[in-house]
C-alpha positions in Angstrom: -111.3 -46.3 -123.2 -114.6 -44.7 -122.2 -115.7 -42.1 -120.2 -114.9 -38.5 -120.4 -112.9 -36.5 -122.9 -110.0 -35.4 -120.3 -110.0 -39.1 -118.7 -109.6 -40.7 -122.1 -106.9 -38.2 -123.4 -104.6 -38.9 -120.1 -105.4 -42.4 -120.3 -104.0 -42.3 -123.7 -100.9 -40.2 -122.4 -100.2 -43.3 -119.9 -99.8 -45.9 -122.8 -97.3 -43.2 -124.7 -95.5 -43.5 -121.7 -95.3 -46.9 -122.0 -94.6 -47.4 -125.5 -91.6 -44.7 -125.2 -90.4 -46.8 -121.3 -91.6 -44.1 -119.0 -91.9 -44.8 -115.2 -94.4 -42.4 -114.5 -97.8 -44.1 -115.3 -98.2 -46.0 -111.6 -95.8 -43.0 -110.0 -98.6 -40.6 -110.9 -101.1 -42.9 -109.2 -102.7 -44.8 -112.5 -103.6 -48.3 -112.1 -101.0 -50.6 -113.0 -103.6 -52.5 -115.1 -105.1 -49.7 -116.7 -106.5 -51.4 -119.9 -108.0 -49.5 -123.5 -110.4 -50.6 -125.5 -108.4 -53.5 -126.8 -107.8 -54.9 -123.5 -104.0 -54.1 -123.7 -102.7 -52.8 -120.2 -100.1 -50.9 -120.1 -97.9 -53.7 -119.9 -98.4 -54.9 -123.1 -96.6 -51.8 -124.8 -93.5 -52.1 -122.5 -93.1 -55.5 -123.6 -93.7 -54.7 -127.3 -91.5 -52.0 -127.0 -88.5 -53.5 -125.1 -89.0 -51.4 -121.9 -87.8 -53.3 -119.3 -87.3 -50.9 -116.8 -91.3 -49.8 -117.2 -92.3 -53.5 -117.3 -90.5 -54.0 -113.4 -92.1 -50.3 -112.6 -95.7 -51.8 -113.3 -94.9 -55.6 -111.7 -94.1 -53.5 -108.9 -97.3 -51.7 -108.9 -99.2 -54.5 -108.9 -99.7 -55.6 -113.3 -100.8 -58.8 -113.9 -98.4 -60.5 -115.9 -101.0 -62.9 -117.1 -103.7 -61.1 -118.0 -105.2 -61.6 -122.1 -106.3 -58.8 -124.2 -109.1 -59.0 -126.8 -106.4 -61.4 -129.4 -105.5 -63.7 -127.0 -102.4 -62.3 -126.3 -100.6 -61.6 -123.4 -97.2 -59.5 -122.2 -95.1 -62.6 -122.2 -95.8 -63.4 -126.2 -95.4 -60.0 -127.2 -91.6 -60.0 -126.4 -91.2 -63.2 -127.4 -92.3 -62.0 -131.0 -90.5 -58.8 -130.8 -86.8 -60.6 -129.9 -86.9 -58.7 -126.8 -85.0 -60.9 -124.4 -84.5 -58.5 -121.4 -88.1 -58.2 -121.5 -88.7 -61.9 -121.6 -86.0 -62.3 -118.5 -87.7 -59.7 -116.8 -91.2 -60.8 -117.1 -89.8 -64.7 -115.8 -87.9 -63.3 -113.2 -91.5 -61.5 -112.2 -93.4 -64.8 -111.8 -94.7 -64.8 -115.3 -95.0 -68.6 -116.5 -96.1 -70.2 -120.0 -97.4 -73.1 -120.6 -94.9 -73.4 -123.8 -91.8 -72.6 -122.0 -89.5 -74.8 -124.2 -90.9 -72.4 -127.3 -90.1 -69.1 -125.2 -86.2 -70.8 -125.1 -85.8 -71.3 -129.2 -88.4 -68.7 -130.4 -85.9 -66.5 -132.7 -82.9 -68.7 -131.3 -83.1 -67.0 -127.8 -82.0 -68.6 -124.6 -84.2 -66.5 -121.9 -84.5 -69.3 -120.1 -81.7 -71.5 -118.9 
């Protein structure tokens, strides 16, 4: 994140919010792809975290599902890691698609997607 001090700090206050599953980031007019310096947008602490809820909130406001941070990374393998199967459901349900859909199903012996 760069710029000025005050835009940094509340940028930094919007991805608390989405670590801890608040709805307010896009409510209070923030982009829903607001990205730091890793190239992490908000949605990929909602999905890390097991926010659901927030995850919908920012699909709603317009996140892209399949955009990659600086690690290659995207929304979609950070639940998968974290065994967070409502996020998973919710980020399919969304539109989000993997190209290793089979390994979404039996990653941590989840069934997301049947």
């Amino acid at each position: 994140m760069v710029g000025e001090p005050e835009i940094e700090a509340s940028e930094s206050r919007m991805f608390d919010l989405a670590r801890a599953g608040g709805t307010e980031p896009s409510r209070a007019g923030v982009p829903a792809d607001l990205a730091n310096a890793e190239g992490d947008t908000l949605l990929m602490p909602a999905a890390y975290y097991g926010h659901a809820d927030t995850l919908r909130m920012l699909v709603t406001f317009g996140a892209d599902l399949h955009r990659v941070n600086e690690r290659g990374k995207k929304p979609l393998a950070c639940a998968v890691f974290k065994k967070e199967s409502a996020v998973v459901r919710a980020l399919l349900d969304a539109g989000c698609r993997s190209e290793r859909r089979s390994a979404v199903r039996v990653r941590h012996g989840m069934n997301v997607c049947e």
